[in-house]
N, C-alpha and C positions, 0 to 999 in steps of 0.2 A: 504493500500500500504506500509504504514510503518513497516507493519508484515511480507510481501510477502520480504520486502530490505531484513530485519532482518535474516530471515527462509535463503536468498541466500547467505548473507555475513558470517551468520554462518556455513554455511554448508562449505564454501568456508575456513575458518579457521579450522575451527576441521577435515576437510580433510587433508589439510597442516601438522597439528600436527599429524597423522598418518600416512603422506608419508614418505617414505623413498628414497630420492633423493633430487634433487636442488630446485624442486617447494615448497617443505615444506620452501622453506627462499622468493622465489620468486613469488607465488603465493600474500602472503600476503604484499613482499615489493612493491609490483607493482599494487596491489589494493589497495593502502592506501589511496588513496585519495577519492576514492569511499569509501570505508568503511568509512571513518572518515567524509564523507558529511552524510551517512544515520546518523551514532550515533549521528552528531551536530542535525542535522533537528529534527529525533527523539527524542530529550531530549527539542529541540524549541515546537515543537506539543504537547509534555505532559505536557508542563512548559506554556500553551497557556494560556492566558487572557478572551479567550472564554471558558464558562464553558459548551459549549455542545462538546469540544473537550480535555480538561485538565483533564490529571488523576494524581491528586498532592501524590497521594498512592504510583505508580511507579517511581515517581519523586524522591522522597525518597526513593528509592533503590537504583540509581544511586551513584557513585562515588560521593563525595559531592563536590570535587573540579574536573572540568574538564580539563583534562590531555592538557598545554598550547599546542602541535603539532597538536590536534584534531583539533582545530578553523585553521590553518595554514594549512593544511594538506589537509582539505575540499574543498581549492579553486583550487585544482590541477586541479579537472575537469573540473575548470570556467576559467581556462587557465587564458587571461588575461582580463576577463571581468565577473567581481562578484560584486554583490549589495553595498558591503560595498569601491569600490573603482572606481565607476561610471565614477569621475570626475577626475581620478588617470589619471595623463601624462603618456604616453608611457616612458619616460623617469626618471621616478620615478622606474618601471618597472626594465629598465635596468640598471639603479645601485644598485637596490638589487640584481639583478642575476650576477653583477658586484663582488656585497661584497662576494655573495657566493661562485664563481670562487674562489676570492684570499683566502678566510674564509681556503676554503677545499685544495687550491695550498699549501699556510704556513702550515697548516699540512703532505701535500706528502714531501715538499723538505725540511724540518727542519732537518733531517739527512742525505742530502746529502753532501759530501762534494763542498767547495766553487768552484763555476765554471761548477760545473756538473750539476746544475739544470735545464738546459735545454735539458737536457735529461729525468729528468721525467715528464711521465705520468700527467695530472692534470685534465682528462675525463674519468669517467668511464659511457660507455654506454648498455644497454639491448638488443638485438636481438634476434626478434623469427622468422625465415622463411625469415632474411635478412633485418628486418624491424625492425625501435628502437622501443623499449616499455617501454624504460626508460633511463634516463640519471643521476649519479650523481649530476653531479651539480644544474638543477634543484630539485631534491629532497632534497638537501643540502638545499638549499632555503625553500622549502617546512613545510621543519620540524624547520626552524628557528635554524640550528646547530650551528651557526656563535654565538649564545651566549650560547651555552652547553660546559663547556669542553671537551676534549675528554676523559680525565679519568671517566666521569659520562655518557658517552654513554649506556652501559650496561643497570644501571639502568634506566638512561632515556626510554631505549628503550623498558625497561620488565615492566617499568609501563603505559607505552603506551601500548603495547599489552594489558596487563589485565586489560585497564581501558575500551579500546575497545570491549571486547571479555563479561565483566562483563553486558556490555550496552547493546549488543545483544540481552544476554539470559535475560534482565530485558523486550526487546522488543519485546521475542516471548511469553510472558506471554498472550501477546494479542488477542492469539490463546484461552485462556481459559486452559492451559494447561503447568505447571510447566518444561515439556519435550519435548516439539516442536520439539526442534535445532534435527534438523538429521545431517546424516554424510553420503552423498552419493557418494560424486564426484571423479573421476577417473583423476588424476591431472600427468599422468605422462606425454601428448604431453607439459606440461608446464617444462619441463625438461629440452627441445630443447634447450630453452634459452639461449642465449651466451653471455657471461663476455667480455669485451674489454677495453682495455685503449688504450688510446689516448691524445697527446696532445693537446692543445684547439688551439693555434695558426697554427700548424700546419697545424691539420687538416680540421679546419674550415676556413683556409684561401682563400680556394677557392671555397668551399660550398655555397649554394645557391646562392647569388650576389655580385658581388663584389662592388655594393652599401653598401654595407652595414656594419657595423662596428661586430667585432668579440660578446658586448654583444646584438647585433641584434641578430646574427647570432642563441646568444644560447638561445631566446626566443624562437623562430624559431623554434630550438631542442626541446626544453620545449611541442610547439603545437604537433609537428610531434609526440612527441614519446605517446601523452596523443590519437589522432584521433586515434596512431596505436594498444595500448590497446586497445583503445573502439571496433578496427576493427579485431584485429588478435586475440588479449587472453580471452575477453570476452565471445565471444561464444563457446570456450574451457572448459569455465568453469559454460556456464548456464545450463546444466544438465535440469533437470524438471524447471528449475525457469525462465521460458518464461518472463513476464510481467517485472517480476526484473531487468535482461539482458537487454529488451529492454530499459526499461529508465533507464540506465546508457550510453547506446550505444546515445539516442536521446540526453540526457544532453552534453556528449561530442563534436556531433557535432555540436550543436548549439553553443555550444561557441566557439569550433575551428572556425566557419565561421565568429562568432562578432570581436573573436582575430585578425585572417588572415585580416581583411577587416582593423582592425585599423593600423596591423603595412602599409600594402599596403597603406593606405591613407597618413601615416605619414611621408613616404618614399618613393615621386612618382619620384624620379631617378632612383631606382631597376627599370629597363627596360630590364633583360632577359626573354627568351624565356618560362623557370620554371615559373617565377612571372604571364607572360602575363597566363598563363595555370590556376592557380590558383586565380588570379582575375576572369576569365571565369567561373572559379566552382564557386566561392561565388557569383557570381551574377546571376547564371542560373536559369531559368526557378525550377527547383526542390531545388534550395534553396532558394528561392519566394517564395516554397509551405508550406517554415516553418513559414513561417513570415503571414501568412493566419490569417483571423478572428478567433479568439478560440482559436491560437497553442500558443501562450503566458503563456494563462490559462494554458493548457495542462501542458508546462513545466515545469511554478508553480507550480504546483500540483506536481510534477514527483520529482521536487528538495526540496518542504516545506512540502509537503503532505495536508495541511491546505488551503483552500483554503478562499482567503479574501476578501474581497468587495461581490459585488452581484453577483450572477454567477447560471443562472436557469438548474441547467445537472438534463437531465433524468437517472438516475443512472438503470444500468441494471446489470445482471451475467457475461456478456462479459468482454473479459480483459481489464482492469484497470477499471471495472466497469463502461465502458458505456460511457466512460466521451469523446474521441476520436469522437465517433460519433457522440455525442449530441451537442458538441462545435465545432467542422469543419465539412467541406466534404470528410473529409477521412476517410476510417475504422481504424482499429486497424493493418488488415492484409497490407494497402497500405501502411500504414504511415511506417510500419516495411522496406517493400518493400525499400519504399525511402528513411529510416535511410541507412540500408544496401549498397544499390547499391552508395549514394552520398558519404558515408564515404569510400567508396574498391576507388571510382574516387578520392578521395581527399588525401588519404594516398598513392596511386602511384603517384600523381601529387607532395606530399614533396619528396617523397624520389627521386623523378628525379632529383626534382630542386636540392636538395642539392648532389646529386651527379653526377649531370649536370659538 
């Protein structure tokens, strides 16, 4: 599975670098969290302490030091709930996305003149088809900019990409073959995209609840914009890479529903109409059917590739090799079904609320 990521996030990059339009910068700014989740996991699996899965060979190809935004960059798709921060307050949370607002604000108005700063901009957000699929400020957060200056952006950013792109092609070796990486994908509907700014007070003043305090709001943004990649850009860009696609789509939404569920608990004043609609989707029946015997493993596996503790799968040809069926009562084609249909219900359910 680590070769099937590898083979889709490469093809996904080296397509970008021969496009010629806005997906060649937006393709890869907007999958960086996916791509920088396969590179950590992949270099976790060959770096394993299990010697029926460590290949210390390839380990040694890798970049020797890993590029600091990769580790930070990875939890994009765990929204706000990743292993390493279980026990992390919602409110931990929002003073980082706090630091990052003001981080990236003191950069917009530092040349404006006094007085006028409240008229710039301090949101920039993604849309494709009317729907965010990214937001600066969470991304600011993301990559930990708040301690990069901005004169070292560049570099920052060029040795990010090559330490990414290096990782890949060390992970399609796994093929047996020095040439894997293809270059298939036709990236021009990701051109759509549309650039915005916005003010954060402004415009999120009245956005989803007015429970809720403006760095709620832009956690909020953070989920919305990560379900509506997983929902709108993703399968623009899975080409032949079915299996790959899908567990990126299933990662996302599992943790958009752990997300939504903690700030809804955290916050039981939010009592609009939007909130009541999306408490309904994270507790329904079909987000029950994630939480089933064996989908746990599943997503393990989908997110570490390594699978730990005891775990009896009848490994077959079918996609993701078998493990879908052998570990729940869904197929491979159902569980697609109801990644699909629960993320289209839960990306119009944000973007109402927030534009309720």
């Amino acid at each position: 599975m680590l070769l099937e990521d590898a083979l889709w996030m490469g093809d996904i990059l080296t397509s970008a670098l021969r496009h010629d339009g806005p997906a060649r910068v937006m393709a890869s700014l907007l999958l960086s969290g996916h791509v920088s989740r396969i590179v950590y996991e992949g270099r976790e699996l060959l770096a394993s302490s299990n010697p029926d899965v460590a290949l210390p060979g390839l380990v040694g190809l890798l970049p020797p030091e890993e590029h600091v935004s990769i580790a930070l960059a990875r939890h994009a798709t765990k929204m706000l709930d990743n292993q390493t921060s279980k026990s992390k307050p919602l409110k931990k949370f929002e003073g980082e996305i706090h630091q990052a607002w003001m981080s990236q604000r003191a950069l917009l108005v530092k040349d404006v003149k006094p007085g006028f700063s409240w008229l710039q901009p301090d949101l920039g957000f993604y849309t494709l088809d009317g729907y965010v699929v990214g937001a600066t400020i969470p991304l600011h957060m993301r990559y930990g900019l708040d301690t990069v200056p901005p004169e070292d952006y560049p570099d920052f950013f060029q040795k990010f990409g090559e330490d990414l792109i290096t990782s890949l092609r060390i992970y399609t070796c796994l093929s047996g073959s020095a040439d894997a990486m293809v270059t298939t994908l036709e990236l021009s509907p990701i051109d759509a995209v549309d650039d915005n700014d916005k003010s954060v007070k402004r415009y999120l003043k009245c956005a989803y609840d007015s429970a809720l305090n403006l760095d709620q709001k832009l956690l909020l943004l953070l989920v919305e914009s990560e379900v509506n990649t997983a929902t709108t850009l993703v399968p623009l860009v899975t080409g032949s890479h079915v299996t790959a696609g899908f567990r990126a789509r299933l990662i996302s939404l599992w943790h958009a529903l752990s997300s939504l569920t903690k700030i809804l608990d955290a916050h039981p004043r939010a009592t609009s109409t939007g909130r009541d609609r999306i408490r309904t989707l994270v507790n329904s029946a079909d987000a029950a059917r994630l939480s089933a015997q064996g989908m746990r493993t599943v997503r393990n596996r989908s997110v570490h590739y390594e699978i730990r503790g005891k775990a009896e799968i009848a490994f077959s040809d079918g996609p993701m090799f078998g493990i879908i069926e052998s570990l729940t009562d869904e197929t491979f084609e159902s569980l697609d079904a109801l990644v699909r249909d629960l993320s289209a219900d839960l990306s119009a359910a944000l973007r109402e609320w927030r534009e309720s």
